[in-house]
N, C-alpha and C positions, 0 to 999 in steps of 0.2 A: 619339633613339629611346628609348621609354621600357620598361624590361624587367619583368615581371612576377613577383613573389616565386613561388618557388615552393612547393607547398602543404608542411604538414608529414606526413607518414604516421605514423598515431596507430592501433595497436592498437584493435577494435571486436568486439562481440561482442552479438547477440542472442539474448534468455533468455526463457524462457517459464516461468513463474513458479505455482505448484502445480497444478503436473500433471507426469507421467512421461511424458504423450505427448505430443509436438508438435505445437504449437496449438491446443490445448484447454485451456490456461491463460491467464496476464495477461502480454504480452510488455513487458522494460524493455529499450529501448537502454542500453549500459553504452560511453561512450568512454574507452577506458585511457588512459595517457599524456597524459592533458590538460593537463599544466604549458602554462605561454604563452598559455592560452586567458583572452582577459577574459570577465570576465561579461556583459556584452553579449551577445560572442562564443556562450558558451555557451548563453543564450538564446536565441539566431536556429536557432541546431543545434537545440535540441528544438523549436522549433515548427516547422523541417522536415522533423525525423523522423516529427512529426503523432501520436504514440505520447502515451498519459497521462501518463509521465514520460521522462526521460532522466537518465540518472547520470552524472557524469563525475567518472574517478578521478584522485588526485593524494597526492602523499607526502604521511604525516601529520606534525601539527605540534604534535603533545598529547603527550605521555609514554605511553604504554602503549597507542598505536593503530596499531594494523598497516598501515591505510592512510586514506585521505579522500576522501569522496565529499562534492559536492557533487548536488542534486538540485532539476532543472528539470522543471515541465510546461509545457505549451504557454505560458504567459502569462506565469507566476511559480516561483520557487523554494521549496520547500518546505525547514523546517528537519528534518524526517523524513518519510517514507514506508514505508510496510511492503513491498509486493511487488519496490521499487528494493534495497532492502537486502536481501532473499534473493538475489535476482539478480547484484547485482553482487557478492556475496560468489562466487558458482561461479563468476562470472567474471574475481576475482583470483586466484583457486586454479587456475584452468584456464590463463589467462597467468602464473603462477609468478613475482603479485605478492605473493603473502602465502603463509606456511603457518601452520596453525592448533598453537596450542599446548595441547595437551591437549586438543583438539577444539574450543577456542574462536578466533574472530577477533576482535578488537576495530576496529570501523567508529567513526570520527570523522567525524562530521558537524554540523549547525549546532546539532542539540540535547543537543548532548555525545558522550559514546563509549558506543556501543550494544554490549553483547555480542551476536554469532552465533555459535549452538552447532552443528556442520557435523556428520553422520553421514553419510560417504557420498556420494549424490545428495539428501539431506536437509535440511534448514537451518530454522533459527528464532532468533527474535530475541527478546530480552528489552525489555519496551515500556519507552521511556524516561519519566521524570517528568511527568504526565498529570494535568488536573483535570476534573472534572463537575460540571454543574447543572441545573438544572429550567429546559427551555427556554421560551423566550418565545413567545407565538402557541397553543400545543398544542392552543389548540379548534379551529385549523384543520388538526388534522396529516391526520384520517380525508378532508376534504375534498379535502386535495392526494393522499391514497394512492388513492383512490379506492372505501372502503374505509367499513363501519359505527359500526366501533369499532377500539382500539387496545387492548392487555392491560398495564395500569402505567402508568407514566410516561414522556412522551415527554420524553429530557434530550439536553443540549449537552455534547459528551463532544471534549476537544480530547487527541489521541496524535497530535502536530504538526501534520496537517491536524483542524480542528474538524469533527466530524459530528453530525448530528442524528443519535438511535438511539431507535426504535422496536420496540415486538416485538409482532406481529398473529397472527391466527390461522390464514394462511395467505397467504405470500408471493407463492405461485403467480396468487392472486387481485387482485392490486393491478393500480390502473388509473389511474396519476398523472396530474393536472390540470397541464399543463407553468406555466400564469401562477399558480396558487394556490402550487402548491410553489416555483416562484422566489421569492414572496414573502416566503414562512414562511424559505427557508434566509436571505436575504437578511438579513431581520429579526435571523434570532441569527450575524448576520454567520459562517455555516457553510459546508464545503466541499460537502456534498452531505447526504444525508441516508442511514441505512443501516437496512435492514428486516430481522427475523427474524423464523422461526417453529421451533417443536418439531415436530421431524419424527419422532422415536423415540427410545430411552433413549441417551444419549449423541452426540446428532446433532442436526445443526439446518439450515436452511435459509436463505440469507442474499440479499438482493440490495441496489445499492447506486447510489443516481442522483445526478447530479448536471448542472451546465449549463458548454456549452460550446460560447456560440453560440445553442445552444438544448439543448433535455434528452437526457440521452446517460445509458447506465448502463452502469456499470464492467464488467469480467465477471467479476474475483475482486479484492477488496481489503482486502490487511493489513491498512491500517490502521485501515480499518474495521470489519473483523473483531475487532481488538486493543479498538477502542469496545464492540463488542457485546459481549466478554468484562467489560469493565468496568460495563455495567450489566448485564449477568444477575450478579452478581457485589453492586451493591448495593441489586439486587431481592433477594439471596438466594438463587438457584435454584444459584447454584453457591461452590465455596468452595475453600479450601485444599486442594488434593491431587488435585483434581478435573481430568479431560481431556474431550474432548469432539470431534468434527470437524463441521464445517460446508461444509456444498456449495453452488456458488455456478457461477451462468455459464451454468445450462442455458437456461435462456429465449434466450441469444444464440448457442447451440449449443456452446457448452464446458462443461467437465466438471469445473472447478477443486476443491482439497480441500484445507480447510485444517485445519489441528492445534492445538489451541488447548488449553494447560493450565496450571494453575495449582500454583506451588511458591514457600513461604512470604510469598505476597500479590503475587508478581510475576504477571503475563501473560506469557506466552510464545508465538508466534504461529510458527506453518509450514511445512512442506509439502514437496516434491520442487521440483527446479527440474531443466531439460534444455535446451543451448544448441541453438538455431535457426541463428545463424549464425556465420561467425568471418569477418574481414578486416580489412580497412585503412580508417581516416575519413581522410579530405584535407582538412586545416583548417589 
């Protein structure tokens, strides 16, 4: 008779990711205790949590990192993600994996050790080492948005996931071509594409698609947000000392709000976070 292992009970915790209210943000699974888990393993766990990413925490193994997330979506593992890294920051503070030192955490993950600076129910990240360029395709961008024109330049902007970023003259408007824009993100081999507009003095408007399966849009995304900061930033519109928030999500009924500002050339990217759930994963 053959006996069955039995599972491991692994601390879990669901976060909803800028927003103060529950469920009107971007939610990340965060599994604590993931020592023992292979990556396989971890893989199977986020594409059946069916969530845009999954975190899973684990002791760091870098000098000066409080702890280690590794970060799956459904298909692939990402070397950074923004709204996974708010999230599972409140959610090593909340299981009384980490405390912050001087307000900061330090996350080790595939792209190095990310600072989060924690206030409270607050959190932000400093974006880690990021490049851009002038995307491929761009006379198709207004075709895939649906859309007349575009304001600038449309560039390939990689803050771990690569995004296209565009900035139109009203988000609200857009009416994506799902085969035109698969083609375009495909082409500059991108994770999705991510749309802004000027909403008023210090604000903006963002929304953020990508494919999975077929065309799905985000309902708040760091790290796409972190992209948009990066080109308004080498359009000029914004600079050194500059902050700004960006609202994102309403088209899918959320209210997401992110914090984006800039201190000696770094991006800083974030928002409130508020846990949804607490229990146990059995894996």
């Amino acid at each position: 008779m053959t006996s069955l292992a039995m599972p491991v009970r692994r601390r879990f915790a669901q976060v909803d990711v800028f927003t103060s209210k529950p469920f009107y943000g971007n939610p990340i699974a965060v599994v604590l205790d993931a020592q023992g888990l292979s990556s396989a393993e971890m893989q199977r766990i986020a594409h059946w949590t069916n969530l845009s990413e999954t975190a899973f925490v684990l002791p760091p193994t870098e000098a000066g990192a409080d702890y280690q997330v590794r970060i799956f979506g459904r298909a692939d593992e990402f070397p950074f993600a923004g709204h996974p890294t708010l999230g599972t920051a409140l959610a090593v503070l909340d299981a009384g994996i980490a405390v912050p030192d001087n307000g900061r955490l330090m996350m080790q993950c595939a792209a190095g050790i990310v600072e989060v600076a924690v206030a409270d129910a607050a959190f932000s990240f400093r974006l880690p080492p990021h490049s851009a360029h002038t995307a491929t395709g761009a006379e198709r961008v207004c075709a895939a948005l649906g859309i007349t024109s575009v304001i600038g330049a449309l560039e390939a902007i990689d803050t771990g996931p690569h995004w296209l970023v565009a900035q139109v003259a009203d988000v609200r408007m857009l009416s994506p071509d799902a085969s035109i824009l698969e083609t375009l993100i495909d082409t500059n081999r991108a994770s999705g594409i991510t749309v802004y507009s000027d909403t008023g003095p210090g604000e903006i408007a963002v929304r953020t698609f990508f494919f999975a399966a077929s065309l799905a849009e985000d309902p708040v995304c760091g790290s796409g947000n972190a992209a948009v900061a990066v080109h308004r930033m080498r359009a000029g519109a914004i600079g050194d000392g500059d902050a700004y928030v960006a609202r994102q999500g309403q088209q899918l009924g959320r209210d997401g709000e992110v914090r984006v500002r800039i201190e000696g050339g770094d991006v800083h990217v974030g928002g409130e976070c508020v846990i949804c759930i607490r229990g146990e994963f059995l894996a």
